[in-house]
C-alpha positions in Angstrom: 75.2 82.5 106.6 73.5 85.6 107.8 75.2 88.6 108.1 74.7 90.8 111.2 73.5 94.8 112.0 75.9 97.1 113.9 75.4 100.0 116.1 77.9 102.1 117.6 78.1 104.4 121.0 80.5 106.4 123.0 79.9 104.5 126.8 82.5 106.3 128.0 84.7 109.4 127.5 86.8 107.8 124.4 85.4 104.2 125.1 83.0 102.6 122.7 80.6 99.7 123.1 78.9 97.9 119.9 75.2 96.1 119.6 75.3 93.6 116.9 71.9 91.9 115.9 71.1 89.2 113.6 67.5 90.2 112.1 66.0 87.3 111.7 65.8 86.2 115.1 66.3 89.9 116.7 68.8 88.4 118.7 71.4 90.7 120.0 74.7 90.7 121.7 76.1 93.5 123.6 79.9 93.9 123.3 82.0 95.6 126.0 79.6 97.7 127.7 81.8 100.2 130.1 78.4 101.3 131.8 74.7 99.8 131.8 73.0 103.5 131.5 74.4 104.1 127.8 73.8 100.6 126.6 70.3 100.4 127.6 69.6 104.4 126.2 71.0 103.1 122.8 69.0 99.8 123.1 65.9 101.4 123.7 64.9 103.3 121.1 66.3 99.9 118.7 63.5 97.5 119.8 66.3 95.1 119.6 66.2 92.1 121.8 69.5 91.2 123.7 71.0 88.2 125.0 74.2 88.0 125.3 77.2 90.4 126.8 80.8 89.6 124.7 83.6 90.8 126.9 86.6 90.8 125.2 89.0 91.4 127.8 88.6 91.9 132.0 88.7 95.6 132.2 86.5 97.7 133.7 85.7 99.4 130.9 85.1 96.5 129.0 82.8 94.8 131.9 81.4 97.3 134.2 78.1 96.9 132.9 77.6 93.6 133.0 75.8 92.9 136.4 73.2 95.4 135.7 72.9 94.8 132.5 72.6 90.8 133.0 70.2 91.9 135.7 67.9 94.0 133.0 67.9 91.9 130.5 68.4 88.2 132.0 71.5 88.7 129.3 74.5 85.7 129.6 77.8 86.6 129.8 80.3 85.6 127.4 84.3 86.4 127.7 87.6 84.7 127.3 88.5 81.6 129.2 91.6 82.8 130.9 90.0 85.2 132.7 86.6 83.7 133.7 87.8 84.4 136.9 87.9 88.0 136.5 84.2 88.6 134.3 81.7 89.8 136.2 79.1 87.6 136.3 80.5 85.3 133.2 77.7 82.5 131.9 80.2 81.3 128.8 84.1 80.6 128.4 85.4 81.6 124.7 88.3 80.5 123.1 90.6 81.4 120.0 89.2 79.2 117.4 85.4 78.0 118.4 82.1 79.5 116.6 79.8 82.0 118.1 76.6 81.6 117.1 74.2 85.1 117.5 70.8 83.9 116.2 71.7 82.4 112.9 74.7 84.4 111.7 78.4 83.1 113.3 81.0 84.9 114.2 84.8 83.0 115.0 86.5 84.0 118.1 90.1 84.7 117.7 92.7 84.1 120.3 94.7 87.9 120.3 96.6 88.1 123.9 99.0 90.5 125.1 97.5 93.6 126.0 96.1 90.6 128.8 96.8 87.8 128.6 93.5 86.0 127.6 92.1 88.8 125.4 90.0 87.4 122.4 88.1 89.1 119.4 85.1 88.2 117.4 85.1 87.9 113.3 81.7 88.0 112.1 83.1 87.0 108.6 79.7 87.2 106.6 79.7 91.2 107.4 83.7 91.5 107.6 83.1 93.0 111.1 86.0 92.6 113.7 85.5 93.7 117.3 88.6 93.2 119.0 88.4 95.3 122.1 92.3 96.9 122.9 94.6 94.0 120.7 94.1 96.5 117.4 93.3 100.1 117.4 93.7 103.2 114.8 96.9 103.1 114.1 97.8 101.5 117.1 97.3 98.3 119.6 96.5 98.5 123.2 99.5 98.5 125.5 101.3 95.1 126.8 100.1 95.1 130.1 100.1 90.8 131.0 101.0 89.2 127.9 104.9 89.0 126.3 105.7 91.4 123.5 106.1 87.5 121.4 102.3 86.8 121.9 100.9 90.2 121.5 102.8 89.9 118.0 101.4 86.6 116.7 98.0 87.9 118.2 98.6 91.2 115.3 99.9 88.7 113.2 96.5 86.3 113.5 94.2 89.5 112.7 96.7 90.9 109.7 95.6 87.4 108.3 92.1 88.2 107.8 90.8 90.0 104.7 91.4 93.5 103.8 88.0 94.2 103.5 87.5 94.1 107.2 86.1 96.6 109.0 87.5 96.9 112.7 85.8 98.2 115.5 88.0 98.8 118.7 86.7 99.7 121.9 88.2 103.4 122.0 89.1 107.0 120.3 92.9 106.6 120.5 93.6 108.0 117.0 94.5 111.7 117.4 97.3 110.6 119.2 98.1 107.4 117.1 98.2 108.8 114.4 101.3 111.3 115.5 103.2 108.7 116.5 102.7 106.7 113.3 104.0 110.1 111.4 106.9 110.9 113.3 108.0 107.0 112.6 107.5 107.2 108.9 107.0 110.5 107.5 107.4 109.9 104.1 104.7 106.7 104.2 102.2 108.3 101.3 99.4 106.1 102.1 99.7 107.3 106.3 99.8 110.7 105.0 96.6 110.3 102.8 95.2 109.3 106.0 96.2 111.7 107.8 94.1 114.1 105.6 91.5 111.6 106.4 91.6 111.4 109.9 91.8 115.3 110.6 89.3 115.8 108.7 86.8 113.4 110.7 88.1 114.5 113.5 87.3 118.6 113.2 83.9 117.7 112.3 83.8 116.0 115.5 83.2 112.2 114.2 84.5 108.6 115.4 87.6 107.2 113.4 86.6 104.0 114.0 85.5 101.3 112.4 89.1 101.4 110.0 89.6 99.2 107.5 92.4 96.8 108.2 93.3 96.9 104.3 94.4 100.3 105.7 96.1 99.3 108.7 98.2 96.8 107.4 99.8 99.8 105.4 99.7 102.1 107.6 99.9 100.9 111.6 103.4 100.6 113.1 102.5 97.6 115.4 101.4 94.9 112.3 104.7 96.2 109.9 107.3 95.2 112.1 108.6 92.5 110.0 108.1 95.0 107.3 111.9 95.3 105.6 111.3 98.6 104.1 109.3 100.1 107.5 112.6 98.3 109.6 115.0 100.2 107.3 113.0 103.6 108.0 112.9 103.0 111.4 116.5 101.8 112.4 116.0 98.6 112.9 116.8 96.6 109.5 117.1 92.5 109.7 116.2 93.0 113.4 113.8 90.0 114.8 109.8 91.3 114.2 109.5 90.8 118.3 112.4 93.2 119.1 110.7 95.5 116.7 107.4 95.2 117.9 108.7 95.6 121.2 110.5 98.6 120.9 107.5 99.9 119.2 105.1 99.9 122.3 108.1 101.2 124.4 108.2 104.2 122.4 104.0 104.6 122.4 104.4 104.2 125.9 106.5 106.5 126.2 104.8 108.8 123.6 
């Protein structure tokens, strides 16, 4: 199957929207667009064709664009099933396991609720592109504002699944911040420390830590180790249940 063409903007302070495209066709998809005026000033200059909106979550800065942008473009708008009801202007109801079809390439939608409750991602699998909104970022996961700490964990768990090779693209800049936390959990993690190098590094010259590779995060990000044994035993926390661990995790970001 055909893979698919990605570009990345800032919409919004640390947000970020994606355009994916299948070439063939020049069919596009617009995924979480915070504002219409960024998406259509990165569209433009593209010559790419759009057609559909992906909302991943209800958020505003996931949806706010989507009534001008439907509007512009006579775009439908795609988002998760348990929260129809709270997508602007929604066309299509996604969920976890069904295809998504963007010209000829396909891309799976994965069920990943917690941070809300009806929050899905997309898997383009021929590119090893995931956009999964706030359920995974650098280093981090979006906080549990609907779901229970036992579904946001099989929702990390579902993503850890997929191949390392992945590259992830969350919708914001949270890695400065992230990335402290992760340290002052496990100091003496080599391969977090290597990446800390890394993500300094990007981050004086001014450039966007995201995509990550989730080969990376599965070493590295707190929120998909927590049945880790050896990551428990540096933490405190050694036989404990992988929800009380993940749980206790996202209290202490919170309270970060």
């Amino acid at each position: 199957m055909p893979k698919v063409e990605i570009e990345q903007f800032s919409a919004a302070r640390d947000s970020y929207t994606y355009l994916v495209r299948h070439r063939g066709s020049n069919s596009a998809a617009i995924i979480d667009p915070s504002f219409s005026g960024p998406t259509v000033d990165a569209i433009s200059p593209l010559g790419w064709r759009p057609v559909y909106i992906i909302n991943t979550h209800h958020h505003d800065d996931q949806t706010g664009g989507n009534r001008d942008l439907k509007q512009a473009f006579g775009l439908r708008v795609c988002g998760p099933a348990l929260e129809a009801d709270k997508i602007p202007d929604i066309d299509r109801k996604l969920t976890g396991g069904e295809t998504f079809k963007l010209g000829e390439a396909e891309g799976k939608i994965i069920d990943v609720g917690g941070h809300t409750v009806g929050h899905i991602a997309i898997w383009f699998h021929r590119t090893n592109a995931l956009f999964c909104g706030d359920a995974l970022l650098v280093l981090g996961c979006g906080r549990r504002l609907e779901g229970s700490a036992a579904q946001m964990w099989e929702s990390l768990k579902r993503l850890r699944e997929l191949p390392p090779e992945t590259q992830v693209y969350c919708a914001h800049e949270n890695t400065k911040t992230n990335l402290a936390f992760a340290l002052e959990l496990d100091p003496g993690n080599r391969k977090l420390q290597e990446r800390a190098d890394e993500i300094h590094a990007a981050l004086k010259r001014g450039d966007a830590t995201v995509p990550t590779l989730l080969g990376d995060e599965v070493l590295t990000n707190p929120f998909l180790r927590a049945d880790d044994p050896t990551f428990q035993e540096v933490i405190g926390m050694a036989g404990a249940d992988p929800v009380e661990v993940f749980a206790t995790l996202r209290k202490k970001r919170d309270d970060f």
